[in-house]
C-alpha positions as CSV (number, residue, x, y, z in Angstrom):
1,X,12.8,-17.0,-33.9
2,X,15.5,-19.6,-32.5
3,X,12.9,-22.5,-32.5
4,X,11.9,-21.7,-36.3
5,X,15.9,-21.9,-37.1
6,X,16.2,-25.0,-35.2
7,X,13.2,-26.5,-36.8
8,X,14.6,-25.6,-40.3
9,X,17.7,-26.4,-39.4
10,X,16.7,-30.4,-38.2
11,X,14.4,-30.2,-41.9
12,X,17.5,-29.8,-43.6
13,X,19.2,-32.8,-41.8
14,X,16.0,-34.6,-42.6
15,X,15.8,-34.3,-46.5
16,X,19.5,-34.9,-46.8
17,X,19.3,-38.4,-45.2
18,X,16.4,-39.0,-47.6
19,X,18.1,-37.5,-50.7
20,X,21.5,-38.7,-50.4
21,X,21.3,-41.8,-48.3
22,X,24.7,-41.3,-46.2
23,X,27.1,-43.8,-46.7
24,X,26.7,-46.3,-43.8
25,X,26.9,-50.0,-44.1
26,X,23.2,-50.7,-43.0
27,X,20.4,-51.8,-44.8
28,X,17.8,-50.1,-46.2
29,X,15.3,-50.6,-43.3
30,X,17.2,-49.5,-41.0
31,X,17.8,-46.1,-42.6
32,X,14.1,-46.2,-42.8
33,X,13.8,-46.7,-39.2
34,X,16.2,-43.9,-38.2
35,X,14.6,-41.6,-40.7
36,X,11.2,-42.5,-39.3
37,X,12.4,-41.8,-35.6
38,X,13.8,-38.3,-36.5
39,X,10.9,-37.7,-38.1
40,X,8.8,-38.6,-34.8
41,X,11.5,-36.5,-33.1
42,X,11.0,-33.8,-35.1
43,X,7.6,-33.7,-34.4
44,X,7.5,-33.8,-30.9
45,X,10.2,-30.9,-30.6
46,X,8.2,-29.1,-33.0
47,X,4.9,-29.6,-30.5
48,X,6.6,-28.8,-27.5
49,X,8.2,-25.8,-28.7
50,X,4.5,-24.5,-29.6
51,X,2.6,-26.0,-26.0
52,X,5.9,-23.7,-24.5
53,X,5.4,-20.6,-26.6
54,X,1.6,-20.0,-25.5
55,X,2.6,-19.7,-21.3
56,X,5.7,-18.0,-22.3
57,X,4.1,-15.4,-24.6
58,X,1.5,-15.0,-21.7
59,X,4.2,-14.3,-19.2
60,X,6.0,-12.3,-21.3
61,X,2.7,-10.0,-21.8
62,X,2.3,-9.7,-17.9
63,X,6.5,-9.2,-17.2
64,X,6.4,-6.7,-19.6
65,X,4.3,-3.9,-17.8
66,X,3.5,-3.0,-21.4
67,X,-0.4,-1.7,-22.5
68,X,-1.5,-5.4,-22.7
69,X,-0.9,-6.9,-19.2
70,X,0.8,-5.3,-16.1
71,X,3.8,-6.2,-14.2
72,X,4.1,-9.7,-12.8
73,X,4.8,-7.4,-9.6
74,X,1.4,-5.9,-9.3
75,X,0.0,-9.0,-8.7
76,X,0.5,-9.4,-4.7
77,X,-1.6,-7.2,-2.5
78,X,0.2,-8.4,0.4
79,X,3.4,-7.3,-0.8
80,X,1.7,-3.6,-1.1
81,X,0.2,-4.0,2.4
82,X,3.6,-5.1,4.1
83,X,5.5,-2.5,2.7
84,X,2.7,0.3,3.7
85,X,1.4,-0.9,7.1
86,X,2.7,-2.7,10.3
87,X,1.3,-6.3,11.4
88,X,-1.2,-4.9,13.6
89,X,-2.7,-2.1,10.7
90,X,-4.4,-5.0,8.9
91,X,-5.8,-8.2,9.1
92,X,-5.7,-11.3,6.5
93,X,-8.8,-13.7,5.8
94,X,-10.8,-12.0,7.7
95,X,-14.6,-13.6,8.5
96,X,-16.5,-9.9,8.3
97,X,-20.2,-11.9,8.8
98,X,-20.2,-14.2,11.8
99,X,-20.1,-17.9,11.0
100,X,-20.9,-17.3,7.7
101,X,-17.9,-19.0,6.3
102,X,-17.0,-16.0,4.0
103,X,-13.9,-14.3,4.4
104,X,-12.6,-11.3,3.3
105,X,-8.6,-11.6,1.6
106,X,-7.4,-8.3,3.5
107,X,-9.1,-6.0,6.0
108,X,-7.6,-2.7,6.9
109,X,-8.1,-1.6,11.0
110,X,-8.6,2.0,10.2
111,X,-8.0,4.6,13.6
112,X,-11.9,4.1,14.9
113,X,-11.2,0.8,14.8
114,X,-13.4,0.1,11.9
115,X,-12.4,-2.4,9.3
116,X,-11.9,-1.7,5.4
117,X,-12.4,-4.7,3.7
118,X,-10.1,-5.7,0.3
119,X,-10.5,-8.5,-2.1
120,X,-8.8,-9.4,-5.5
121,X,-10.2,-10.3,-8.4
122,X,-8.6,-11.3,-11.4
123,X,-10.2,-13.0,-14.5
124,X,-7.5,-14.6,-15.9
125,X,-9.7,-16.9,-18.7
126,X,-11.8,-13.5,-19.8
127,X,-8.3,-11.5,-20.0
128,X,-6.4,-13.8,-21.8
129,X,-9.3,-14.2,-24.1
130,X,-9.6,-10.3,-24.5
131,X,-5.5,-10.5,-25.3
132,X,-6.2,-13.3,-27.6
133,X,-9.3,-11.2,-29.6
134,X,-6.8,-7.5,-29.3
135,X,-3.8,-9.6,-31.2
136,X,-5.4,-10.7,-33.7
137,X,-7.7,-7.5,-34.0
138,X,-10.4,-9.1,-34.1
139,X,-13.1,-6.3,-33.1
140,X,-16.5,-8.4,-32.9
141,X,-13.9,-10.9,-30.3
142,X,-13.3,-7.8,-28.6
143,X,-16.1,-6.2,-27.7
144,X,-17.6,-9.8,-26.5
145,X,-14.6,-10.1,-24.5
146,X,-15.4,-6.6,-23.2
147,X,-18.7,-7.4,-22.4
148,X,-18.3,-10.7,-21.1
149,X,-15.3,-8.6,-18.4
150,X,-17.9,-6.0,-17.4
151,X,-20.8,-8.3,-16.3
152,X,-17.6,-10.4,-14.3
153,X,-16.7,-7.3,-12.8
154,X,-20.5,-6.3,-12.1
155,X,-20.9,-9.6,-10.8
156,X,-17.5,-9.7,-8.2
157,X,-18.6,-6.2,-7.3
158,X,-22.1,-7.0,-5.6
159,X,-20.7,-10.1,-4.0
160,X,-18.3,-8.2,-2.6
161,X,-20.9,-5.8,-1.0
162,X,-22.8,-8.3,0.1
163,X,-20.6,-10.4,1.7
164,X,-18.1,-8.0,3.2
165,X,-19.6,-4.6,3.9
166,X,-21.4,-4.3,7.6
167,X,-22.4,-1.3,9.1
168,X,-20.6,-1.3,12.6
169,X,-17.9,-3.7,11.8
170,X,-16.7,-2.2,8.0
171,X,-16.8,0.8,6.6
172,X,-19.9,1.4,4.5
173,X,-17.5,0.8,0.6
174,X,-15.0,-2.4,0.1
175,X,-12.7,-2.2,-2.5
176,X,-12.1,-4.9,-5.5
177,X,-8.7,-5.0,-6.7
178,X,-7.4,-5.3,-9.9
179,X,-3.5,-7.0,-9.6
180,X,-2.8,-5.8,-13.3
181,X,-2.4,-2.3,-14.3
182,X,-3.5,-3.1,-18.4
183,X,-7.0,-4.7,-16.9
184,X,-7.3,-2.1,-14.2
185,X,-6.9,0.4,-17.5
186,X,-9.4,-1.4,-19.7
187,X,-12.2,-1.5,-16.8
188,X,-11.8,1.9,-16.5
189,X,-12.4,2.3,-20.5
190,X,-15.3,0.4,-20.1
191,X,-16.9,3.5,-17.9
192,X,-18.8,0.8,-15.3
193,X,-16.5,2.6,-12.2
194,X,-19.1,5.0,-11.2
195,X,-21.9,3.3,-11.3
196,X,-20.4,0.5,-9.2
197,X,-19.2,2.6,-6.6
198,X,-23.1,4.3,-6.5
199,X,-25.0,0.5,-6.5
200,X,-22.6,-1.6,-4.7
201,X,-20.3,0.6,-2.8
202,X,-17.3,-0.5,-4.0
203,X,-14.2,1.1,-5.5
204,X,-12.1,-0.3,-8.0
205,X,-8.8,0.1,-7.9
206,X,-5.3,-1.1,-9.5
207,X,-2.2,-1.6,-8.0
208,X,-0.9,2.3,-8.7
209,X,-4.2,3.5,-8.0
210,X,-4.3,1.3,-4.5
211,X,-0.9,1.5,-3.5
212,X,-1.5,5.8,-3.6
213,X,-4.9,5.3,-1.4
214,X,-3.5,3.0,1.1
215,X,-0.4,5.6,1.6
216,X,-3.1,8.2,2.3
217,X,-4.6,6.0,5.3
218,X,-1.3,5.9,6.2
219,X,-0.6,9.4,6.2
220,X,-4.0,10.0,8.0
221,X,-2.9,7.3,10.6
222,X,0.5,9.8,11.4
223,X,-1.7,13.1,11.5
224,X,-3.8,11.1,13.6
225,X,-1.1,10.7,15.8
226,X,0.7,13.7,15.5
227,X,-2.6,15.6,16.4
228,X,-3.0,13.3,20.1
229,X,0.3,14.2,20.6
230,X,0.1,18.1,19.9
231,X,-3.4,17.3,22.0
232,X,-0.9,16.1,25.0
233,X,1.5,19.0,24.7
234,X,-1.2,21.5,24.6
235,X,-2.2,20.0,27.8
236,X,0.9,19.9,29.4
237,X,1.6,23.3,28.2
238,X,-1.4,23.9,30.0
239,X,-0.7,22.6,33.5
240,X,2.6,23.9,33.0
241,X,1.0,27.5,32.5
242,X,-0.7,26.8,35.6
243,X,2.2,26.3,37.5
244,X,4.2,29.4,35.8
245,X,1.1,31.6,37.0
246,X,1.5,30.1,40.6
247,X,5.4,30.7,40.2
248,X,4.5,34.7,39.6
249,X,2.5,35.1,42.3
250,X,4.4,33.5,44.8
251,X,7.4,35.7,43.4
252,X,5.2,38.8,43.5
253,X,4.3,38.0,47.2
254,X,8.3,37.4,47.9
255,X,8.7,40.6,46.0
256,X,6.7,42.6,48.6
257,X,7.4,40.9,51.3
258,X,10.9,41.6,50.3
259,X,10.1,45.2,49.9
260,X,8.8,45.3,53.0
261,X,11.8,43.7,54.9
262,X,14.0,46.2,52.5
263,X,11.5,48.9,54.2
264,X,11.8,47.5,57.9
265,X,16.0,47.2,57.2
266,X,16.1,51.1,55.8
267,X,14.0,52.4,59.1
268,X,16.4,50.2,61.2
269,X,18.8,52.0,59.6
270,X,17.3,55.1,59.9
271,X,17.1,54.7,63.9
272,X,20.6,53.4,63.9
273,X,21.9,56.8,62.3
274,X,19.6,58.9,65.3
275,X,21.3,56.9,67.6
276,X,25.0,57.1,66.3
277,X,24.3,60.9,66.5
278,X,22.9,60.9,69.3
279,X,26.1,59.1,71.0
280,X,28.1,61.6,69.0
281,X,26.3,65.0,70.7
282,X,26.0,62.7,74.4
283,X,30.4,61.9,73.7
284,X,31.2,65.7,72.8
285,X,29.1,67.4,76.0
286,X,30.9,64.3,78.0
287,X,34.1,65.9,76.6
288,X,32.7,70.0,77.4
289,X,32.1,69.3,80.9
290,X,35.4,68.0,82.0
């Protein structure tokens, strides 16, 4: 709206210096000359003004989160990985194939020690002309544009498989992710999801939809944990038990050997009183006899 004002604006300035030929002491070719300059000016602002609304009305589509393009955000995978995992959780660039020259952009280490292999995909041209063919509502531009996204997808899906999925070093799926929510959404329209993941072995997935499954490894990784370390205090309660059990029965053999000291000490006793009584009867016929 501003450049449109400006534009009209400088137009204004234009046809006045034509119209009324501003009282300056210079001859007529010269005003011709400046006119002709402002017009050149004029133009050029005008141009650059339109080669910087295209990038900026793409960015704006992508900033704005909106149902055409997701967040600028979305975008880095890495970012999602680093605020998920620790360093040693994943793996970047990642050669899956030996010497074969093809890595994979991200690679999970999963608890068996078995890698998940990730790789982004965004087709920026087909988007932007799918964007291009939904603003103007264009409908035979959009289905193309549909078309022309599935086969992409298709086609980034089985290299994906191919490339990046091997029994004993992966897990048997890779996943293709989508950095922007609005593509994610309109793959997923296009019904193609399921019949991927049956061919090729791969889920798609955007960066909600990603960010929610990689929090589930991660969730899996602490019950993982949390069930080796129950494991260990299960088997320290254990050899603890064992020890508690020897405890007892020592105390149950100090417990009767006890009794039988108590036993020994009561007949001592016992004896002790016979004698004391005994003294007592020998003192009193002592005493008689005198």
């Amino acid at each position: 709206m501003y450049e449109s004002i400006i534009i009209i604006f400088l137009l204004i300035v234009l046809i006045a210096l034509v119209l009324f030929r501003l009282p300056i002491k210079k001859d007529d070719s010269y005003l011709d000359k400046v006119i002709k300059k402002q017009e050149e000016n004029l133009l050029s602002l005008n141009n650059d003004i339109q080669a910087f609304k295209e990038p900026m009305g793409k960015l704006r589509n992508f900033l704005s989160g909106s149902t055409s393009a997701g967040s600028f955000g979305e975008w880095n995978l890495k970012s999602i990985l680093e605020d998920v995992f620790t360093k040693d959780q994943y793996k970047e660039n990642v050669e899956i194939i030996p010497n074969s020259g093809m890595y994979v952009e991200f690679a999970i280490i999963l608890q068996d020690g078995l890698l998940m292999p990730i790789d982004a995909k965004f087709p920026s041209g087909l988007y932007d002309k799918y964007l291009n063919a939904a603003e103007k509502l264009d409908k035979n531009s959009i289905e193309d544009s549909e078309k022309e996204i599935m086969r992409h997808i298709k086609k980034e899906a089985k290299s994906i498989s191919s490339k990046y999925v091997l029994e004993g070093v992966t897990t048997d799926y890779a996943i293709l992710y989508l950095p922007s929510e609005s593509l994610f959404q309109l793959v997923m329209n296009l019904n193609i999801k399921e019949s991927i993941l049956k061919e090729d072995r791969i889920f798609i997935l955007g960066p909600n939809s990603l960010a929610a499954y990689i929090l589930s490894i991660q969730m899996g990784f602490k019950t993982l944990t949390l069930n080796k370390r129950t494991s260990e205090i299960i088997k320290e309660f254990g050899i603890f038990k064992k020890e508690f059990e020897k405890f007892s029965n020592s105390t149950d053999e100090l417990r009767k050997k006890a009794s039988a000291m108590v036993k020994v000490i009561d007949e001592h006793e016992t004896r002790e009183k016979q004698m004391s009584r005994s003294v007592e009867r020998m003192e009193k016929f002592k005493d008689n006899n005198k």
